[in-house]
C-alpha positions as CSV (number, residue, x, y, z in Angstrom):
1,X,-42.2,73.1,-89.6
2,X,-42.1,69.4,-91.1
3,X,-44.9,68.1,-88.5
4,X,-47.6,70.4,-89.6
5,X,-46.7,70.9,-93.4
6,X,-48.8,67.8,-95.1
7,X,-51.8,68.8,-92.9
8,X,-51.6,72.3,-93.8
9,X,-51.1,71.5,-97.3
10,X,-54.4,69.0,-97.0
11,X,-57.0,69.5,-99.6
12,X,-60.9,69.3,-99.0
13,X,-62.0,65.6,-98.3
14,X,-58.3,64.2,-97.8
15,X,-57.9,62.6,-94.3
16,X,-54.5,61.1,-92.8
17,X,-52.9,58.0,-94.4
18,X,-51.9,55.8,-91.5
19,X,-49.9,53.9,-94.3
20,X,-48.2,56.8,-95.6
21,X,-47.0,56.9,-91.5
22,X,-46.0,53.5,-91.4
23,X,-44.0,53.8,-94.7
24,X,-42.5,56.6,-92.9
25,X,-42.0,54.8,-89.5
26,X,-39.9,51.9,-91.9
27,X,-37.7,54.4,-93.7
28,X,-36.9,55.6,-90.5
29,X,-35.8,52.4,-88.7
30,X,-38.6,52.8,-86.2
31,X,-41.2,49.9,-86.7
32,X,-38.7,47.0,-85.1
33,X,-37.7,49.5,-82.2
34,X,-37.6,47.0,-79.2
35,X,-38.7,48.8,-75.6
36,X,-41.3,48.0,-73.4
37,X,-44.4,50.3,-74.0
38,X,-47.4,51.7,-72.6
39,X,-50.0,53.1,-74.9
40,X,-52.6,55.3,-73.8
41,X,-55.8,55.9,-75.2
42,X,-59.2,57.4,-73.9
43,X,-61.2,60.5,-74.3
44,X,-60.1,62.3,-71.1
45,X,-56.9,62.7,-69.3
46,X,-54.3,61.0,-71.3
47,X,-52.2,63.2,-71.0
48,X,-52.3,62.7,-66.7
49,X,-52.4,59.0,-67.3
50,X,-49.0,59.2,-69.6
51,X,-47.3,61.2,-66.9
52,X,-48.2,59.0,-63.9
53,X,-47.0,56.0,-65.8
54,X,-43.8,57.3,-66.8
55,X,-43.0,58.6,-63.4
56,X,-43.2,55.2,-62.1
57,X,-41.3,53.7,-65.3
58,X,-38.8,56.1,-64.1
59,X,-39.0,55.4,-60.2
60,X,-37.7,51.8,-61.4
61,X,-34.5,53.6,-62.6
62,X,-35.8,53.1,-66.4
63,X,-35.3,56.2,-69.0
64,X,-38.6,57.0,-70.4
65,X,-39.2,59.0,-73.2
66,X,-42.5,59.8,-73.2
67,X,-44.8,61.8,-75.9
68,X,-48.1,63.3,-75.8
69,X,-50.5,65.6,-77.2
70,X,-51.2,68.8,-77.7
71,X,-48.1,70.0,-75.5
72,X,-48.7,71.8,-72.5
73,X,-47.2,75.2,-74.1
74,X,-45.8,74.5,-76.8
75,X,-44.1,71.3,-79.4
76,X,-41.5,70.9,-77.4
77,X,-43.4,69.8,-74.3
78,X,-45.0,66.5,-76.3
79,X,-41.9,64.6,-76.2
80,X,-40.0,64.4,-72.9
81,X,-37.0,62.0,-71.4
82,X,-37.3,61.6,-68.0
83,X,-39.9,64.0,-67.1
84,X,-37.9,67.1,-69.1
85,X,-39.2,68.7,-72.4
86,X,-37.1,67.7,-75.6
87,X,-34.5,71.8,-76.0
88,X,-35.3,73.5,-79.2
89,X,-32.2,72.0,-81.0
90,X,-33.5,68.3,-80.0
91,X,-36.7,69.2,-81.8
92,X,-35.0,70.9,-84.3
93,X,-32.8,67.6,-85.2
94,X,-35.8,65.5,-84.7
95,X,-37.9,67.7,-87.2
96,X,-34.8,67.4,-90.1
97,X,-34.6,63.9,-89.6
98,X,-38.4,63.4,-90.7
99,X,-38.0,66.0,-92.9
100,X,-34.9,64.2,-94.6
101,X,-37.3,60.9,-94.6
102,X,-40.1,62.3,-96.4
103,X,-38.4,63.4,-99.0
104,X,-37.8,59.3,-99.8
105,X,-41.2,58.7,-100.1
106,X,-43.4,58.8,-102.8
107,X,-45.3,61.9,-103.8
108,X,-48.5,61.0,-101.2
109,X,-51.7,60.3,-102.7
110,X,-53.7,58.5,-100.4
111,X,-53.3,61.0,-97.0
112,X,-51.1,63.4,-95.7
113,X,-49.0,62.7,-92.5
114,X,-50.9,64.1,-89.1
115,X,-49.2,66.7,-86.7
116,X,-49.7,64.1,-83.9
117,X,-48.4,61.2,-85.5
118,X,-45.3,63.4,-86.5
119,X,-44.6,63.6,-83.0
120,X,-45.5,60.0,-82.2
121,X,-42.8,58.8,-84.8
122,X,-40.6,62.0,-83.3
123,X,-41.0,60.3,-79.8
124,X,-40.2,57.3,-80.5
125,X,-37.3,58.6,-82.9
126,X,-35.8,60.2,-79.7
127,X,-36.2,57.7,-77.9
128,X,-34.0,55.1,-79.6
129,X,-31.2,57.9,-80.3
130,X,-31.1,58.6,-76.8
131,X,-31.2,55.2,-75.3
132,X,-34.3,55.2,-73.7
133,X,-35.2,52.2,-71.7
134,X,-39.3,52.2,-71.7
135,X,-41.7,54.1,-73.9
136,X,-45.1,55.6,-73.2
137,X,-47.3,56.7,-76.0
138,X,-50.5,58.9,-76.2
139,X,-52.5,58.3,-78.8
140,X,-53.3,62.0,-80.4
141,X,-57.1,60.5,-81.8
142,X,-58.2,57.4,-81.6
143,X,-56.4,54.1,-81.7
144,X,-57.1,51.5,-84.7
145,X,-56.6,54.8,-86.6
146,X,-54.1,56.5,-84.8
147,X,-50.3,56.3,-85.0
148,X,-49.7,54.7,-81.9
149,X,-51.2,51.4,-83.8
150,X,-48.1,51.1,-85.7
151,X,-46.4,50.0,-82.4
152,X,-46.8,47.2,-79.9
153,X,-47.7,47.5,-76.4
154,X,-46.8,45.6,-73.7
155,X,-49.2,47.3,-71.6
156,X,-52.4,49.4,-72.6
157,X,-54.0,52.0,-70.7
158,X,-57.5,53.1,-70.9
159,X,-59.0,56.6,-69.9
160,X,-62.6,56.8,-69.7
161,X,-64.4,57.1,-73.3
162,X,-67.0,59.1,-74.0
163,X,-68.9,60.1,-76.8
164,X,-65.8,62.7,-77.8
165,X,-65.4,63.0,-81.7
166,X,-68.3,61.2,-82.3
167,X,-68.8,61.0,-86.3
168,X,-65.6,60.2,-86.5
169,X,-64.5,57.5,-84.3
170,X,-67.8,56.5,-84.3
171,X,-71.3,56.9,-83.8
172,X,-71.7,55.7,-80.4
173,X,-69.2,55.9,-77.3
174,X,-69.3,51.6,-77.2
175,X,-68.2,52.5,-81.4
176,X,-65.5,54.5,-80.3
177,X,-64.7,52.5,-77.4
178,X,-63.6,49.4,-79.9
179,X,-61.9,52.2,-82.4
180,X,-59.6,52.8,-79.5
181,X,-59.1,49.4,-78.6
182,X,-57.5,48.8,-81.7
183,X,-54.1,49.5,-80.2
184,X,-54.2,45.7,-78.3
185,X,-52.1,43.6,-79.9
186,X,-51.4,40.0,-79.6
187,X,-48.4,40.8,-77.8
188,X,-50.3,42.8,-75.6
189,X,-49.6,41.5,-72.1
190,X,-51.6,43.2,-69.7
191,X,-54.3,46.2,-70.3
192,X,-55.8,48.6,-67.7
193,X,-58.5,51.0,-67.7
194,X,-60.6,53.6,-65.7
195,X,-64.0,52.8,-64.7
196,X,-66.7,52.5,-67.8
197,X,-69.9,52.9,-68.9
198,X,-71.5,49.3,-69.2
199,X,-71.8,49.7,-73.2
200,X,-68.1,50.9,-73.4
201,X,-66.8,48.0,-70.6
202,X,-68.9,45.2,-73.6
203,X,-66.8,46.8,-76.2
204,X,-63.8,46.7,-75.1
205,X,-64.1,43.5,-73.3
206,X,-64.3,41.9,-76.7
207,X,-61.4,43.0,-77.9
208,X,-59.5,41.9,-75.2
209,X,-60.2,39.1,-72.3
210,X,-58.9,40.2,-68.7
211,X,-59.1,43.8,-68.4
212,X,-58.6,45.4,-65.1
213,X,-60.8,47.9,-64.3
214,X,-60.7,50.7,-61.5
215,X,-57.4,49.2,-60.3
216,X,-56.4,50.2,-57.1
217,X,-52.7,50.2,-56.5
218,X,-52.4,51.6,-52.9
219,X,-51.3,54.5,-53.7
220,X,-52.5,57.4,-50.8
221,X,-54.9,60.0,-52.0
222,X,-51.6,62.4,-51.1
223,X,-49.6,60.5,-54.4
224,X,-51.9,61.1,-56.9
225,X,-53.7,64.6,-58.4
226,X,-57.0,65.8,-56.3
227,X,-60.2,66.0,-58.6
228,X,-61.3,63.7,-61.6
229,X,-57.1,63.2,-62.9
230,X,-57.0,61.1,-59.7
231,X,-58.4,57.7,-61.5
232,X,-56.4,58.4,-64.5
233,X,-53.7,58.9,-62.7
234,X,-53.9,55.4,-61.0
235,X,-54.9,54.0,-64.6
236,X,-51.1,55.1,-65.6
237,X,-49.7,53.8,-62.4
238,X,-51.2,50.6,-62.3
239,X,-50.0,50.1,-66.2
240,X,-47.0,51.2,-65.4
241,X,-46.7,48.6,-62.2
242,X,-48.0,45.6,-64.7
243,X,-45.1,46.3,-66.8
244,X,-43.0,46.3,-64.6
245,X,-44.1,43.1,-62.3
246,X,-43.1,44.7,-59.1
247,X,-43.2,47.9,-57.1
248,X,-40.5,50.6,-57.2
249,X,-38.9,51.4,-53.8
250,X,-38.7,55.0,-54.8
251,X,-42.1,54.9,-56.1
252,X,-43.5,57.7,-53.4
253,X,-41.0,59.8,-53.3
254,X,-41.0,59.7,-56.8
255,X,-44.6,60.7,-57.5
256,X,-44.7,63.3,-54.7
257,X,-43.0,65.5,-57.4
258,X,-45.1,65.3,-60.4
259,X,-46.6,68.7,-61.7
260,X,-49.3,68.6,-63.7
261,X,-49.4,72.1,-65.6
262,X,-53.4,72.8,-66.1
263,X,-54.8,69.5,-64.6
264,X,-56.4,71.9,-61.1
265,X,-52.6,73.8,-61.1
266,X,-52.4,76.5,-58.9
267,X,-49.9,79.5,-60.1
268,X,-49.1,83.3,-58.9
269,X,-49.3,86.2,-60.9
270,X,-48.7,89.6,-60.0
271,X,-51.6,90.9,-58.3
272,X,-53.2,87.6,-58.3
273,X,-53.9,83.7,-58.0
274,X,-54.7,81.4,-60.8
275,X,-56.3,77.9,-61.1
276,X,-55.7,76.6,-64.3
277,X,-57.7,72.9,-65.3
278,X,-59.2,71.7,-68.9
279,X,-62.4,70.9,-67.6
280,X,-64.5,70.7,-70.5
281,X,-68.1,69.5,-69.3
282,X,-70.2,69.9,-66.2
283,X,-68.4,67.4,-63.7
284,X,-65.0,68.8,-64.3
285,X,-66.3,72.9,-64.2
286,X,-67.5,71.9,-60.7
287,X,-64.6,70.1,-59.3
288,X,-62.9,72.9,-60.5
289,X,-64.9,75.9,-58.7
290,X,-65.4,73.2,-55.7
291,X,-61.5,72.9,-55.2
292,X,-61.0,76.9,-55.8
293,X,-63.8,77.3,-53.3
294,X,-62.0,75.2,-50.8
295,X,-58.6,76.7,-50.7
296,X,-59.4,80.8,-51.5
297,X,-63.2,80.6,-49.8
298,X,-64.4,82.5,-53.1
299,X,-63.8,83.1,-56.6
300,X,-63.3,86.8,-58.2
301,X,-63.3,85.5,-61.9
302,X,-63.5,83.0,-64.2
303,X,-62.2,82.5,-68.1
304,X,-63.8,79.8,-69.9
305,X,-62.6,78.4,-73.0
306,X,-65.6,76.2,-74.5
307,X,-66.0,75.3,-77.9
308,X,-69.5,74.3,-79.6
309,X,-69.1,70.6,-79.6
310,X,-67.9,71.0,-75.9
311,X,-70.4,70.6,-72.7
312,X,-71.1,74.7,-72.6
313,X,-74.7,74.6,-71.0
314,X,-73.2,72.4,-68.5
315,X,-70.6,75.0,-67.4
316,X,-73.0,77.8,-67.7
317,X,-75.3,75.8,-65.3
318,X,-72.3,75.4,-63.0
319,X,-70.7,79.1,-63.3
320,X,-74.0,80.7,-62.1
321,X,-73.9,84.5,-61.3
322,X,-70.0,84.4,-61.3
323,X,-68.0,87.0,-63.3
324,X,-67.1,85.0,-66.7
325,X,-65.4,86.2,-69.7
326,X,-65.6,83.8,-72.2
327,X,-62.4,83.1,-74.6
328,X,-62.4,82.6,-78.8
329,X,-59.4,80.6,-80.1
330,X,-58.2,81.6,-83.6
331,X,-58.7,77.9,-85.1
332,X,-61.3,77.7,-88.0
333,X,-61.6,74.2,-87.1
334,X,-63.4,75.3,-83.8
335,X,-66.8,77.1,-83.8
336,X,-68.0,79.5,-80.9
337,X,-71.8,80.1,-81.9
338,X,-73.4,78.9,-79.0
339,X,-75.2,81.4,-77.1
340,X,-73.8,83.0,-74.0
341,X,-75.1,84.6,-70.9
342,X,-75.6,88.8,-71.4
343,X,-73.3,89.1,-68.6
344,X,-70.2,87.3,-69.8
345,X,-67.6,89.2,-71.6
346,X,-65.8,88.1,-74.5
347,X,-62.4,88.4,-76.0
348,X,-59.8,86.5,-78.1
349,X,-57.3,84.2,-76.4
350,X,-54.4,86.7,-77.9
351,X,-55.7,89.3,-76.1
352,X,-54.7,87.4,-72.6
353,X,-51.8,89.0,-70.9
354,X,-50.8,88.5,-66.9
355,X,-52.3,91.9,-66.3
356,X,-55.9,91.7,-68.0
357,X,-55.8,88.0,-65.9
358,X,-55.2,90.0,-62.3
359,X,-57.5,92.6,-63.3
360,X,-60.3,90.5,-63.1
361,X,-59.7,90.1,-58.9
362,X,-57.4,88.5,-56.7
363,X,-58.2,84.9,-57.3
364,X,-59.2,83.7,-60.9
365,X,-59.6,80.6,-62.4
366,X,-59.1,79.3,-66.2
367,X,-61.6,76.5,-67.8
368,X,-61.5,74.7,-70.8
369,X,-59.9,72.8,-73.4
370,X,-56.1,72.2,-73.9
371,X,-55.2,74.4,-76.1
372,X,-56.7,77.5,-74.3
373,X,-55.3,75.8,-71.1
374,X,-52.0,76.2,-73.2
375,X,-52.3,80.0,-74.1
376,X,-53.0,80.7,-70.4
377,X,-49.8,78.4,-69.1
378,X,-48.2,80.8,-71.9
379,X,-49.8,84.2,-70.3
380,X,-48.7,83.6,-67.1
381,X,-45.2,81.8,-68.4
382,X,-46.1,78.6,-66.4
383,X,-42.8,76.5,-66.1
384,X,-43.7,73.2,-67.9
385,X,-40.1,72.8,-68.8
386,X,-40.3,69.0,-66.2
387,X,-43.2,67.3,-64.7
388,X,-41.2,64.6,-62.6
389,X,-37.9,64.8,-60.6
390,X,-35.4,61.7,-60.2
């Protein structure tokens, strides 16, 4: 497909041309596209934050279109209208209208074109053929470097940063921390952001004066997701609220239906129970087997999903005696060297099927990163198909 076919075609050393996106992004119509946005950016929960803000874009009666990334099953979950993944023929469309696009450029020689940004320009594609009233972005990596710089924001929001790709974005989280706030614009009216570090707060604070930090909308703990998505969550609300300068009246009833598909999800199998949640360091692993704990008084199993450059001694410290198998993904961008505990098993993640998952006990949870969050939502065909209601 079109969104993946200049990265797969990438030689050694070539990295993504931002301007090759934004030639794109003009030959497309899509750089003087007029809607209020929200751009998200962070190293953790985006992905909550973006659905939180467009449920309460959408509580106002706006039509969001909404993209972000990796999708929770599959390409058509990163762009959504109202909650609802983008059918097969809408991505299909989408995909030959980008396609048709390229093909007006000039042979690329300084990058190729990213998946994520792809989809960014996809989204926001979609959005304008469809009428959309509001958008919200994710940022796929970064921000000054990322896709969603092209565009600007009424309203950032700000997940908390870490030291996640560092060498890339930076060498230091208060390095990445400015990378990412290279998404403020002058236009930018109003940006929000989860609690920081006191070297990431510096960082950003420079690049813009006024930040809100922590907000607290009101909201009761029974609106917004249990564990650490409940702060990201009210990042997205809060962004949402300062775009739109006042309160929704359906603004509960509207987030008592969000879903969040592997953010602590519970699902039934046959024969079993599943907690699925991308917890990828210490914290998160124990929030995770505290909140199983709580509601099934023990856990049979647990498959973990960790690679390298992921916090594995932190979950191994957390997953004690419990029955693990551990899970490979097939990307040779990933690496799974790390030593593991004698008593784990191991397999590959296209080995997981409904009844090796129940075999392992009645009540089983799933840890790890996104995408092997993903190819257990796929296992267990988790309905991902809307996240909000209207």
């Amino acid at each position: 497909m079109v969104f993946f076919r200049e990265w797969q075609d990438r030689v050694p050393g070539e990295s993504r041309s931002l301007a090759r996106a934004r030639d794109l992004a003009n030959e497309l119509g899509l750089l003087d596209v007029d809607l209020p946005l929200i751009v998200v950016v962070g190293s953790k929960g985006k992905g909550t934050c973006a659905t939180y803000a467009s449920a309460t874009l959408a509580a106002a009666g706006l039509r969001v279109c909404t993209v972000t990334s990796p999708g929770l099953r599959g390409d058509r979950d990163r762009i959504r209208l109202n909650g609802r993944s983008v059918s097969e023929s809408e991505l299909a469309s989408l995909a030959e209208r980008l396609d048709k696009a390229i093909g007006v450029l000039p042979p690329r020689s300084d990058g190729y074109l990213a998946p994520t940004g792809l989809f960014t320009l996809a989204g926001v594609l979609h959005a304008r053929t469809e009428g959309a009233d509001a958008l919200v972005l994710e940022a796929g990596m970064g921000g000054r470097g990322d896709e969603v710089s092209l565009f600007s924001p009424a309203t950032v929001a700000i997940t908390p940063i870490f030291g996640e790709h560092l060498g890339k974005l930076g060498d230091t989280p208060a390095e990445i921390a400015t990378e990412k706030s290279g998404v403020i614009k002058p236009s930018t009216r109003a940006v929000v952001s989860a609690a920081q570090t006191p070297d990431v707060a510096e960082a950003l604070d420079r690049a813009y004066d006024g930040i809100e930090y922590a907000p607290s909308t009101g909201l009761g703990d029974d609106l917004l997701p249990a564990g650490l998505g409940r702060a990201n969550a009210e990042v997205g609300c809060a962004a949402a609220l300062a775009l739109l300068g006042e309160r929704p009246a359906a603004l509960e009833a509207m987030l008592r239906t969000v879903r969040l598909p592997g953010r602590l999800s519970w699902h039934r199998i046959p024969g079993a129970q599943v907690l699925a949640d991308c917890a990828i360091n210490r914290a998160g692993v124990a929030v995770a087997l505290e909140t199983a704990r709580e509601r099934w008084g023990g856990i049979d199993h647990a498959f973990v999903c960790l690679p390298d450059h992921k916090d594995l001694d932190g979950a191994i410290a957390e997953l004690g005696d419990l029955p693990v198998t551990f899970v490979r993904l097939p990307f040779e961008r990933l690496s799974f060297e790390h030593p593991l505990p004698p008593a784990w098993k191991v397999l590959d993640a296209v080995d997981l099927t409904p009844g090796l998952i129940a075999g392992q006990g009645r009540h089983v949870v799933a840890l790890g990163t996104v995408y092997f969050i993903s190819a257990v939502l796929n296992a267990i065909n988790a309905d991902t198909e809307r996240l909000f209601v209207l």
